[in-house]
C-alpha positions as a printed NumPy array, in Angstrom:
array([[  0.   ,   0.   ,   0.   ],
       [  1.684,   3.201,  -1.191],
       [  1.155,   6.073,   0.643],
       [  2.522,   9.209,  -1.2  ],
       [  2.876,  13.195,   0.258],
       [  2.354,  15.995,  -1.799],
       [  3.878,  19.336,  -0.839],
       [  2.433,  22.141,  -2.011],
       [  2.457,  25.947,  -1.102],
       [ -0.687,  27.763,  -0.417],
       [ -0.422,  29.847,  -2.946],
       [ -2.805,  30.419,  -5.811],
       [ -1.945,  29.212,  -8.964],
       [ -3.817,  31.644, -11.496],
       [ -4.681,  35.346, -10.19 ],
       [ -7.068,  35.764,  -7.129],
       [ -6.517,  32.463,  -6.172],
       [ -4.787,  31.683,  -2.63 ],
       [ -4.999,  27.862,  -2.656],
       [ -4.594,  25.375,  -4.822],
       [ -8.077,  24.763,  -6.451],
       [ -9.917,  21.232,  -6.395],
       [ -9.325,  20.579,  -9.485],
       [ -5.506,  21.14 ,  -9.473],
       [ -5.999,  18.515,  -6.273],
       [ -7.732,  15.996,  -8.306],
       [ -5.276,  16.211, -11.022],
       [ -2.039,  15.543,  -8.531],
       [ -3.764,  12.559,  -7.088],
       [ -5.011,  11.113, -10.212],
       [ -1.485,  11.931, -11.701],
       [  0.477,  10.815,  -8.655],
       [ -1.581,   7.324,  -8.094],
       [ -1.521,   7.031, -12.468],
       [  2.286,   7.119, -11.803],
       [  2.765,   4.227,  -9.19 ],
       [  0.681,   2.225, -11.346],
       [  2.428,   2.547, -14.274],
       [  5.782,   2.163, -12.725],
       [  4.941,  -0.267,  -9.525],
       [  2.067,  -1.962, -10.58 ],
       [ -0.197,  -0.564,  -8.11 ],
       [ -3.649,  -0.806,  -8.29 ],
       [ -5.803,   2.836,  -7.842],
       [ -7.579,   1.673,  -4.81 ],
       [ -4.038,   0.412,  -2.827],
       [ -2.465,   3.949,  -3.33 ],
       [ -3.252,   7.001,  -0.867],
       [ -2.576,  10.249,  -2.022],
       [ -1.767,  13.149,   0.953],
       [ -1.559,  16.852,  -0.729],
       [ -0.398,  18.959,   2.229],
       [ -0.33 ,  23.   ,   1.918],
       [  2.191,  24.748,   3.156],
       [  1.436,  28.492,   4.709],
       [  4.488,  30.851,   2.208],
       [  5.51 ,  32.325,   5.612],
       [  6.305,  28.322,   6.8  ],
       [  9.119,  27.504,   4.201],
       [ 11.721,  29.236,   2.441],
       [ 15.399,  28.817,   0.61 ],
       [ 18.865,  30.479,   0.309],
       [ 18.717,  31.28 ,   4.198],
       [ 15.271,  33.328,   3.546],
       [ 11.681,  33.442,   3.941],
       [ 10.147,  32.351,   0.558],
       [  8.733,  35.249,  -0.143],
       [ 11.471,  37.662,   1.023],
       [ 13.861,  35.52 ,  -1.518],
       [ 11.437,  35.816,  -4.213],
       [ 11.385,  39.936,  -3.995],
       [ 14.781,  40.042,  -3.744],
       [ 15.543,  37.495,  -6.53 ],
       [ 13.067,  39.807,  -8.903],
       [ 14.819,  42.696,  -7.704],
       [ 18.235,  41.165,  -9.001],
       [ 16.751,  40.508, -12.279],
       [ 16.103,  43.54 , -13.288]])
């Protein structure tokens, strides 16, 4: 029984969104239990699918808060 974890960050993914939507959701656990079937031989109904959200002020990189990283990243590309 395959259990798989999903990361994501709460975040919108198209403007005025703040989450990932349902349907984004559905597509990552049809995707994710598509994948351990075609590679393990799993059947749908043995694989469980976790999509977690992560809060943008909870995680970061490069010694930064996400978002603090992002601004200055943008401000370096210009």
């Amino acid at each position: 029984m395959p259990i798989v974890t999903i990361q994501v960050t709460r975040e919108g993914t198209k403007p005025g969104a703040d989450s990932v939507t349902a349907e984004e959701k559905a597509a990552l656990i049809k995707g994710a239990s598509e994948l351990l079937r075609d590679v393990l031989n799993k059947p749908f109904e043995s694989t469980f699918v976790i999509i977690e959200e992560v809060a943008t002020d909870n995680w970061g990189w490069g010694g930064l808060p996400a978002l603090e990283f992002r601004r200055r990243r943008a401000e370096q590309a210009r």
